[in-house]
C-alpha positions as CSV (number, residue, x, y, z in Angstrom):
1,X,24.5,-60.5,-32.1
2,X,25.0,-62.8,-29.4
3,X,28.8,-61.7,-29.0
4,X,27.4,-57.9,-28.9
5,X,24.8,-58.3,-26.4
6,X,27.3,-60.2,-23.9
7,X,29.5,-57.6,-24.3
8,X,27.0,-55.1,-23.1
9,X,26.8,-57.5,-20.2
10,X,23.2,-58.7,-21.0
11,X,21.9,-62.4,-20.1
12,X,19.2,-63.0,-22.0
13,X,18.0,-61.8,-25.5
14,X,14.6,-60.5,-24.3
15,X,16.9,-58.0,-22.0
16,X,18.5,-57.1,-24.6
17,X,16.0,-56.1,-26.8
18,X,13.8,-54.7,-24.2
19,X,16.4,-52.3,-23.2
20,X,17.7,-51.5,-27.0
21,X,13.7,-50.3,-28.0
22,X,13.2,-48.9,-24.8
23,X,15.7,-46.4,-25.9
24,X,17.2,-46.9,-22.1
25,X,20.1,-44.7,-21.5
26,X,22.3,-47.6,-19.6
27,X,21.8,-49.8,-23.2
28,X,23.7,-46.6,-24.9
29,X,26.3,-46.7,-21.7
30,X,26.8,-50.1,-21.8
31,X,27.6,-49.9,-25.6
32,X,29.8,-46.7,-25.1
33,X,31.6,-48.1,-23.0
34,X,32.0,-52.0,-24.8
35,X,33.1,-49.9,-27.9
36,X,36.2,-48.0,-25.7
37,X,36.9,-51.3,-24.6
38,X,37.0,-53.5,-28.1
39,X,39.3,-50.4,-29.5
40,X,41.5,-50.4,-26.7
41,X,42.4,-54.1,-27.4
42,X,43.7,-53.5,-30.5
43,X,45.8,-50.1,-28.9
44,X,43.4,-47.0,-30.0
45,X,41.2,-45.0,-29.2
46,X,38.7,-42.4,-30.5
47,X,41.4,-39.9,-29.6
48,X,43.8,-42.0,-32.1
49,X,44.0,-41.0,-36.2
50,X,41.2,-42.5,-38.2
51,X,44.2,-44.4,-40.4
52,X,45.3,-45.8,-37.0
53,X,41.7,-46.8,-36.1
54,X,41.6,-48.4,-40.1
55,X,44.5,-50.2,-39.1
56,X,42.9,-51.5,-36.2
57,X,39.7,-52.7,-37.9
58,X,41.9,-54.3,-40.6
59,X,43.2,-57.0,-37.6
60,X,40.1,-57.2,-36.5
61,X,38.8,-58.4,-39.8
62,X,41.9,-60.6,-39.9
63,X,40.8,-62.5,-36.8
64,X,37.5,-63.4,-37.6
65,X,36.4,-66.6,-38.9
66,X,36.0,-67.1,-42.7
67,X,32.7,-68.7,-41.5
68,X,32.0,-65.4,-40.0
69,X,33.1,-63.0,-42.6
70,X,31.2,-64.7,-45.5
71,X,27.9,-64.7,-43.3
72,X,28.3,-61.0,-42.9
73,X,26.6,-60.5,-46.5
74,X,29.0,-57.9,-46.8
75,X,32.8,-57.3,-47.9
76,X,34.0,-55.6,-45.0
77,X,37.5,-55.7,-46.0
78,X,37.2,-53.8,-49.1
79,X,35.2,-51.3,-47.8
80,X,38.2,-51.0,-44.9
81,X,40.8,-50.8,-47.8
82,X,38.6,-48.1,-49.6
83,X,38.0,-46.1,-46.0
84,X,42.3,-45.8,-45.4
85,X,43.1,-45.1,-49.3
């Protein structure tokens, strides 16, 4: 969550979550806008082929930490392999 929040350029938690339950439009900006961004590092877009955004989730699952992937409570790589069969 940490990670997320810098990304949407905010400081401090409180901020964060203040802004989030406030429903503020510049929290839904800011998180437009980080999303474009994170896709466009790994070469698509939302304009790109859902198989080519797949593919793009797939290395970002390959880069995280096993650390972080089994704290995730989730198998995000299957469901990714399930999503681009």
């Amino acid at each position: 969550m940490d990670a997320y929040m810098r990304a949407l350029g905010y400081q401090h938690g409180y901020e964060f979550r203040k802004a989030r339950e406030a429903k503020d439009p510049d929290f839904f900006e800011r998180d437009r806008l980080a999303r474009i961004k994170l896709l466009a590092k790994f070469g698509v877009s939302r304009e790109h082929e859902w198989v080519e955004i797949v593919e793009a989730f797939k290395r970002m699952h390959a880069g995280f930490s096993e650390r972080y992937k089994a704290c995730c409570g989730f198998d995000a790589w299957s469901q990714l392999e399930s999503a681009s069969a």
